[in-house]
C-alpha angles and dihedrals in degrees: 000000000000130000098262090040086050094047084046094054090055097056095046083051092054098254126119117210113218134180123239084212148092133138128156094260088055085053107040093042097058090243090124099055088044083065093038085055093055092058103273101146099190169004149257146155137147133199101300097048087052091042085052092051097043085059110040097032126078098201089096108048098083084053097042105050081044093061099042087048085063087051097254114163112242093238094069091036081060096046086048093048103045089039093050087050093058095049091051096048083044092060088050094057100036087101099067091040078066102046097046088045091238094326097115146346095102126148112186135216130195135229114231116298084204090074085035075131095049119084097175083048097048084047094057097043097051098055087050086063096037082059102041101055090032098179127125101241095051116106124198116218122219120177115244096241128132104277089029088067094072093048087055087056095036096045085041085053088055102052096254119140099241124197099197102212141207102034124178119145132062094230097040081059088048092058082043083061098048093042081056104056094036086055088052087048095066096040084056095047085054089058093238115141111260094205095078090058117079130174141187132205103222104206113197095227111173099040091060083066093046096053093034088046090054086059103040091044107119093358106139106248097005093101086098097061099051122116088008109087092071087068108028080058089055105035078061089051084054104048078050083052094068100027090064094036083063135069134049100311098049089044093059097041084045082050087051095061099269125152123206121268094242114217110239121212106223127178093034098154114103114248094188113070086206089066130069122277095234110030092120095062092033102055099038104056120121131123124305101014132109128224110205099199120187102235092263095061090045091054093047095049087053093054103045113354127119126218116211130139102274104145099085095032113105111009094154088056093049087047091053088048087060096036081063110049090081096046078065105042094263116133109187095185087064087045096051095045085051093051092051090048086045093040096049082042092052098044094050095046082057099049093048085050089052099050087040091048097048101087081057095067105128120207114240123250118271 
């Protein structure tokens, strides 16, 4: 199967295939609309991924050292940049935006990690991003923490596509759902038009494993379990997915215009060289959901992946992975929370290295 048929077979299977990936060189050198043009509908990243370009790639020197000349602070050079990056990549995708009627085409960016505990803050900020790219296949992303929950709802209420971040937990996602069609609510009793608003649910896969697989290791009987708790986590959220995209209250909101909130599959590459290399696309794909897939793990897919309905097979099985985890020791309420406090911590260290490291952009050789 080669990379576009594969591609292909995901989205008439109801998946959309996006890239966790974007950088300028990406951008300037047409590599993104050749991916565009093989079926990728889409496009995240997040601080470290933007920490990670600004480094390694020398389309942003010229601008940079320009901008520091002026006496910019690096902070706001970062935001610009960032910001003038999503509204390129934007422009790229806005074709398929058209085509899919506001069903794909999107490219996120995300509010500060470093306010991840502010919800007036995160507020603020969103709005500010909503504003600045102010086009309509931009989503902003917000993580799904505590006091991230009421800016979903809040930024929702105000007609913004949202991609709600850092999700871990089955019933944090719960509380992501009902953020989401609260939010709808408003925007209908406002009267706005809720089909110009759209929303994914972005679940961390592979790092659930890596945490679950620490624990389990030399446990006597828990072999079976290993490499299976990441999936079975996310085939329940999904199962959760339709049961709360379903009944009276969905249908009215569906009547008003709505779309679904599609679960998207993040941290899909496989941490663990034991275990397939694409595992995490193979065994989530179902309708109405996204894979954000690094670059490695699309290319692999498109060599050797296959592409068959898995999402909805098995639920009892997955049911009976996460019935026995405890039998082992193993609380994945206390791992999930870990992974969001480790997740918001990553992604700010990365944003702080990417605004320190800034005055050290080095021009290319001519």
């Amino acid at each position: 199967m080669n990379k576009t048929n594969s591609v292909a077979e995901l989205r008439r299977l109801g998946q959309s295939v996006w890239l966790d990936q974007l950088d300028r060189g990406m951008i300037q050198s047409g590599e993104l609309a050749r991916y565009r043009d093989a079926g990728v509908g889409g496009v995240t990243a997040n601080p470290t991924i933007f920490a990670k370009a600004l480094e390694t790639s020398d389309a942003y020197a010229d601008d940079v050292i320009k901008r520091l000349d002026r006496g910019q602070d690096p902070e706001s050079i970062v935001w610009d940049l960032l910001i003038e990056d999503v509204r390129a990549a934007a422009d790229v995708l806005r074709p398929v935006f058209d085509r899919e009627h506001g069903g794909d085409g999107f490219v996120s960016i995300e509010v500060s990690p470093e306010i991840a505990g502010d919800t007036e803050h995160t507020i603020a900020a969103a709005r500010d991003l909503h504003r600045r790219c102010a086009k309509p296949n931009v989503m902003v992303k917000i993580p799904a923490t505590p006091a991230g929950l009421p800016a979903i709802q809040t930024m929702i209420g105000e007609g913004a596509n949202i991609n709600v971040t850092l999700i871990f937990a089955v019933e944090r996602y719960v509380k992501v759902v009902e953020a989401f069609l609260t939010g709808l609510e408003q925007l209908r009793d406002r009267g706005s038009d809720l089909n110009q608003v759209h929303s994914v649910a972005s679940f961390f896969v592979s790092r659930v494993d890596t945490k679950v697989d620490q624990q389990l290791e030399g446990k006597a009987g828990a072999d079976t379990l290993l490499g299976h708790a990441a999936i079975a986590n996310s085939k329940l959220a999904y199962e959760m997915f339709s049961q709360l995209h379903s009944g009276r209250r969905w249908d009215r909101l569906r009547e008003a215009g709505a779309s679904v909130q599609r679960c998207l599959w993040a941290s899909t590459s496989t941490k663990n060289p034991r275990y397939r290399d694409v595992m995490y696309v193979e065994e989530l794909i179902g309708p109405a959901t996204v894979n954000t897939m690094p670059l490695a793990t699309f290319q692999a897919f498109a060599d050797h992946g296959r592409a068959e309905l898995t999402l909805q097979k098995d639920l009892d099985g997955a049911r009976r992975v996460l019935d026995q985890l405890p039998v082992h020791g193993v609380d994945l309420a206390a791992i999930t929370q870990e992974l969001e406090d480790e997740g918001v911590a990553g992604f700010a260290k990365s944003f702080r290295e990417s605004i320190q490291n800034l005055p050290k952009v080095k021009v290319a050789p001519r």
